[in-house]
N, C-alpha and C positions, 0 to 999 in steps of 0.2 A: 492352423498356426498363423500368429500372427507378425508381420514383418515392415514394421515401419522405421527402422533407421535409415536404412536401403536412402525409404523414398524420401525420409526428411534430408538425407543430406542432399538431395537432387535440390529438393526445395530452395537449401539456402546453398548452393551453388548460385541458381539462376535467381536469389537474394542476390550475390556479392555483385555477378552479370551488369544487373538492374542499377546496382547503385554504383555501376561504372557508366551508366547511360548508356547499357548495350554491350558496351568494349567495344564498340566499333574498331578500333586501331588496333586491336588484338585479331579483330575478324578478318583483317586484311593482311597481317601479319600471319594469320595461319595457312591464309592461303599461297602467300609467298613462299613459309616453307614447303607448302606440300608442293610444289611447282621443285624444289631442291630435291624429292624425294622419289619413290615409284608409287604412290598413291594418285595417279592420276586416270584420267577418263577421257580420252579422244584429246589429248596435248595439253590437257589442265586440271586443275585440282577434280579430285571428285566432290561429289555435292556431299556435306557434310551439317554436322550440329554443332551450332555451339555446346549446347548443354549435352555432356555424357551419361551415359549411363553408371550407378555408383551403384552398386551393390555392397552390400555386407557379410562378414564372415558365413553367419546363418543362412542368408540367400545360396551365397555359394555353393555351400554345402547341399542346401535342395538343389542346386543345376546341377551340381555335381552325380550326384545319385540317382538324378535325372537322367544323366547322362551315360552314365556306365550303367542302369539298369536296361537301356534300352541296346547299350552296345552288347551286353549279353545276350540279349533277346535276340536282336542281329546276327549275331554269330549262331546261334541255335535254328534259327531258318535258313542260314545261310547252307547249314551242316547239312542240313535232312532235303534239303533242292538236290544237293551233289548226290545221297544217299537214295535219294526218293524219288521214280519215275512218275509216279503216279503224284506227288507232292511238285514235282515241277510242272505240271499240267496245267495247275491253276493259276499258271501267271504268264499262259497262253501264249510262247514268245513261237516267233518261228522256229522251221527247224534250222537255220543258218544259225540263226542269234542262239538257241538254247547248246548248241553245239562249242559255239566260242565261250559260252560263259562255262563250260564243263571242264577246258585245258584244267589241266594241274598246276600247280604255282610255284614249288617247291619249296615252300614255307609254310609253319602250319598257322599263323596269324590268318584270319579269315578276311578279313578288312582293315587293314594297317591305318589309314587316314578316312576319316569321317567327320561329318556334321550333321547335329539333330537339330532340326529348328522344334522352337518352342513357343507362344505365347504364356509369357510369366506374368502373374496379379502382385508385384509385388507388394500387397498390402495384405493377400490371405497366404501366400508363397505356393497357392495353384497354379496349376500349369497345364495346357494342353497343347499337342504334337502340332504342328504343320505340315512338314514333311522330312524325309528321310536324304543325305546327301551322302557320295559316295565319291563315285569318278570327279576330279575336278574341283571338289569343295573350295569353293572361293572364300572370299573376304578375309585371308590373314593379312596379309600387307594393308590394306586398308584400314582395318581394327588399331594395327599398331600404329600409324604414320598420324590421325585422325588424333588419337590420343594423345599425342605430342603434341600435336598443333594446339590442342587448345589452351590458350594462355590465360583464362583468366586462371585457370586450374595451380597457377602458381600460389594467386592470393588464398588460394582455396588450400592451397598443402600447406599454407603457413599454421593454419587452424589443426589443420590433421594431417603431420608427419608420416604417419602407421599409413602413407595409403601405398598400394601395391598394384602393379601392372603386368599385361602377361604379353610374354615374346613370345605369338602362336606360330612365327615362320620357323622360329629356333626348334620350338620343340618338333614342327612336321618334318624339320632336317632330321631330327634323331632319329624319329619314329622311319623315314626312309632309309636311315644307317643302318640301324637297328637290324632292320626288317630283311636288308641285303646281306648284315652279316648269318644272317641265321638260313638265307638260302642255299639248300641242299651243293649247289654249283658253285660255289664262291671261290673255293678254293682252285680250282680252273683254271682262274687268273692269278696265281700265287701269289705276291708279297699285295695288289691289288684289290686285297680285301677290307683295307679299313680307308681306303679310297680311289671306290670303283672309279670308272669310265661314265660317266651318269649321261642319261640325254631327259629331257624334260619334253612329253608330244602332246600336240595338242594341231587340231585344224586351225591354220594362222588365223581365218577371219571370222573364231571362236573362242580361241583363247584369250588370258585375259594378260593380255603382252607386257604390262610393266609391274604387275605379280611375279611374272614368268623372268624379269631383268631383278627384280629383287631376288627371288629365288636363287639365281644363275648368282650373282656378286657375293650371298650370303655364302654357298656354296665355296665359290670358289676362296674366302677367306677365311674356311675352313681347310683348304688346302685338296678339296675335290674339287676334278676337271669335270663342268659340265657344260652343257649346251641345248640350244633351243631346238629340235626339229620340226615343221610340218609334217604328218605322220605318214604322209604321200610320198614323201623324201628318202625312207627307211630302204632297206635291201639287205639282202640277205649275199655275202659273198663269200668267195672260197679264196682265202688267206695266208701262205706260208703249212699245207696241209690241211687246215682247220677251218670250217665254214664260221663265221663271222657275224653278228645285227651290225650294219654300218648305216652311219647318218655324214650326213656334209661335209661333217665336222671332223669326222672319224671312227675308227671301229665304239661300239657300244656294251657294256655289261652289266648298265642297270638301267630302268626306263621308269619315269615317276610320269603317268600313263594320266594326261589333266584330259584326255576326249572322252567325250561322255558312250559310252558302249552302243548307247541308240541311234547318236549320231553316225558312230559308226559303221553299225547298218544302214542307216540310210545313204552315206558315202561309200560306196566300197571302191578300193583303189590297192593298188600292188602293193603299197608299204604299209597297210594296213593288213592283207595278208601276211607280209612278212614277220612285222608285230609277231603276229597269231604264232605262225611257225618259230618263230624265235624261243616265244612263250612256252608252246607246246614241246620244243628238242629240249630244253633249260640252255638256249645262246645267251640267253641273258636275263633276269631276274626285273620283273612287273612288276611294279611297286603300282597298287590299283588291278590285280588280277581280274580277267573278264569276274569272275563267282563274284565281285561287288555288285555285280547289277541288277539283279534281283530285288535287294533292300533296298536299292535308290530310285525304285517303281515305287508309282499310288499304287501300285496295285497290293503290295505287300500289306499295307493298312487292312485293305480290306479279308487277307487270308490272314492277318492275326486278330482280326474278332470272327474268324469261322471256327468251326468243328475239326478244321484239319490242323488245327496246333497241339489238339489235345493230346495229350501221352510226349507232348515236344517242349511242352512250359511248362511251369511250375503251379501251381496254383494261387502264388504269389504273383507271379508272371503275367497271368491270366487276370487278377487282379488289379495290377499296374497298368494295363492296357484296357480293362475297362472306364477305369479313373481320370485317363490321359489321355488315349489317341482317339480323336472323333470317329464317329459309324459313318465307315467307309465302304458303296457296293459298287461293285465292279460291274459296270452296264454293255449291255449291248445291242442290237438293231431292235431285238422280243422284248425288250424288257418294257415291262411296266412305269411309267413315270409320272403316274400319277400321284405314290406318296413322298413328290418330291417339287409339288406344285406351288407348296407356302414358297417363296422365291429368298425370303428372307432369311432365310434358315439354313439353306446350303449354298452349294460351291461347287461348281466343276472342274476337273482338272484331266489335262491327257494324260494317259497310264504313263507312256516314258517320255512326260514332258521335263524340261527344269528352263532354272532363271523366271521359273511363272509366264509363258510365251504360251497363253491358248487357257489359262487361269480365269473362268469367269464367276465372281462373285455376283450370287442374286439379287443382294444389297443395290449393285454396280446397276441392277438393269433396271432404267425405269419405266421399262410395261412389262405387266405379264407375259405380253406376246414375245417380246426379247429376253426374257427369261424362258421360254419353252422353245423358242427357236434353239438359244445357247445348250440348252440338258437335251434336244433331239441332236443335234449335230456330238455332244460329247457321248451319247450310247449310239452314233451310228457306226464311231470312230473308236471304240471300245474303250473309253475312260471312263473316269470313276465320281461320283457323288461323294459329296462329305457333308456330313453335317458343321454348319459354319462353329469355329468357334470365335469366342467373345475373344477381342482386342485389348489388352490396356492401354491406356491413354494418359501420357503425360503432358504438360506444356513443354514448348520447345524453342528454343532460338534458334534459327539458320546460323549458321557458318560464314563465313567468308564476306566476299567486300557486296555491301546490298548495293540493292536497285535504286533507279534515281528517286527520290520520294517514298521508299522502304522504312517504316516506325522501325528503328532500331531495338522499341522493348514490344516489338508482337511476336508474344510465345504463344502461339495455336497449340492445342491440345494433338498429338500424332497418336497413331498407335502405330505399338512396339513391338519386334522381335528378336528373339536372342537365338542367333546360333551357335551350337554348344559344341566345341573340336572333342575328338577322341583321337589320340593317337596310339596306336596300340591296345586300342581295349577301354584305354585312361585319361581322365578329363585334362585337357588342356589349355581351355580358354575359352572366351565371348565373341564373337560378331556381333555385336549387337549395330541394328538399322532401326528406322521410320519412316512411316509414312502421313500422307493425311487419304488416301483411300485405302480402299477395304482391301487389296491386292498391295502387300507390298512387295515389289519388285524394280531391276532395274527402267524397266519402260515405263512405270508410274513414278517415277520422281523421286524414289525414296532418296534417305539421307543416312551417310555414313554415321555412327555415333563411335565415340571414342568409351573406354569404358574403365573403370577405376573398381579397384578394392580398397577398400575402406575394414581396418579390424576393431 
């Protein structure tokens, strides 16, 4: 299939850009407003694009499909881990961790909020997986505030009215509404069902803290009380008869759960305990139940191209995952690595890493010898090989106010990723970022991109 409106109108976006001589005074102006906004990064704008991403109705709809094909496929592994002793084996968690991901939820939504990264061709509308995101999905506040900013985008809507944007904080507010009104214990707290007690947790020097202040504002001007906790802060108390999840702030009855599950074994502390316990009595209703963690491992990739999905997918399923998610093997201290020596070709990743922290691309290494150092330390430490996939690569403007002697028209070729929200099962919205190395993430420089539909 082929998909060139997408890119042409990228084109003559960064046309009108050019023949503003950059928009310099638009770049500076963007950054003033994202300084008004919570898209920010250590007290300032985050690093951002001039030029957005523009997709078109038909892209869409490939992200789209893309996206809820793989949110089913998620839910179908998610089912048979809880179902399936011998199916939870293969994604080798301790017994603590496989323990905490087993609570019940009290909801039957398997994964309420999610993010699929993709690399998208938008020129053939092929696609291949990156990775799986669950606990914590970042970048909606950023996606939306980015988009705003960028101004040349006005000249650009004069041309094309029809364009359209997506508010992915609004929808992950619903998708948490949602999700609490349909919890078994809601009623608990009786007229407090269409606006719970909410706490937002997260390890303070992990979380992403003015996401977490958008969140809280958007929240509360829907007319639900919520607040931020460190997940260390939690307790569990005994109340007017009735045991209690209390945070700082005050007792709790819904928890939208931003800490990543692996962190939280590697941290263990009493409010994370209590969490658990809270989780497991139904004190209060986990929006992010442990059962996300599973599908937010490399390691998933690599049990959905084994033998053990079979009689679990479809053969469409089975299909779809051949065409999309790179050949992923799950390595360890025995393993053989020598069909993984072309260096250019793969990619290491820790099983339950995220944010790409411990991400080495072979591309990235420039000796063989650092390319086989990097794949013996990832099977010593039980992560996963991927076959690399290909990047697309657009030109790109920088954002915001340049550097002293910065060309205001150098648009470097980045490549591109799109992550695609599910809330509920159902496509939501873009994060779309870039980079100029082979890892994008936030320790390599990437850039926010703002992102438009165009019909």
């Amino acid at each position: 299939m082929t998909c060139l409106h997408g890119r042409a109108l990228e084109d003559e976006f960064l046309s009108t850009a050019r023949e503003l001589a950059g928009d310099v005074e638009s770049r500076g102006a963007g950054d003033r407003y994202l300084l008004t906004t919570h898209a920010l990064y250590h007290g300032g704008p985050v690093s951002w694009a001039m030029t957005p991403k523009i997709l078109d109705v038909a892209q869409i709809e490939i992200l789209r499909d893309a996206a809820e094909t793989m949110g089913r496929i998620m839910d179908k592994i998610t089912a048979e881990y809880l179902r399936n002793p011998e199916f939870r084996k293969l994604f080798h968690f301790s017994p603590e961790l496989e323990e905490l991901t087993l609570i019940p939820t009290g909801y039957e939504q398997m994964i309420p909020i999610a993010r699929v990264d993709v690399f998208f061709n938008e020129e053939t509308g092929d696609y291949q997986f990156c990775e799986l995101n669950t606990d914590g999905s970042a970048g909606m506040t950023s996606t939306v505030e980015v988009t705003r900013a960028i101004q040349t985008y006005r000249k650009f809507a004069e041309k094309h009215p029809n364009i359209t944007t997506y508010d992915v904080v609004g929808e992950a507010i619903d998708a948490i509404r949602d999700t609490y009104v349909s919890w078994a214990n809601a009623d608990r707290f009786g007229s407090s069902v269409d606006h719970p007690s909410l706490c937002i947790v997260d390890y303070t020097e992990s979380a992403s803290t003015d996401e977490v202040e958008d969140f809280l504002w958007r929240l509360s001007d829907r007319g639900i009380y919520a607040q931020f906790c460190d997940i260390r802060d939690l307790r569990i108390d005994h109340v007017a008869g009735t045991d209690l999840l209390m945070a700082p702030g005050g007792p709790v009855s819904c928890v939208y759960r931003r800490a990543v599950t692996s962190e939280i074994a590697e941290k263990p502390c009493a409010g994370a305990d209590a969490l658990a316990e809270a989780a497991r009595r139904g004190l209060a209703c986990v929006i992010g139940g442990y059962r996300t963690w599973p599908c937010a491992t490399k390691t998933v990739f690599a049990i959905m191209h084994s033998d053990a999905v079979d009689g679990i997918l479809t053969p469409e399923e089975r299909a779809f995952i051949d065409a999309h998610v790179p050949q992923t093997v799950l390595l360890d201290a025995d393993s053989d690595l020598s069909p993984y020596a072309e260096k250019d070709r793969w990619i290491v990743k820790p099983a339950g890493g995220y944010n790409a922290v411990g991400v080495v691309a072979g591309l990235d290494c420039k000796t063989q010898e650092e390319w086989e150092s990097a794949l013996a330390t990832c099977a010593k430490s039980g992560g996963v090989v991927q076959a690399y996939a290909p990047q697309y690569r657009t030109p790109t403007l920088r954002g915001g106010v340049l550097k002293p002697g910065e060309d205001p028209l150098d648009a470097p070729e980045m490549s591109n990723m799109e992550g695609l929200f599910l809330f509920n099962g159902k496509f939501g919205g873009v994060f779309t970022r870039c980079g100029m190395d082979n890892v994008i993430g936030e320790w390599t420089h990437r850039l926010n991109m703002g992102c438009l539909v165009v019909e």
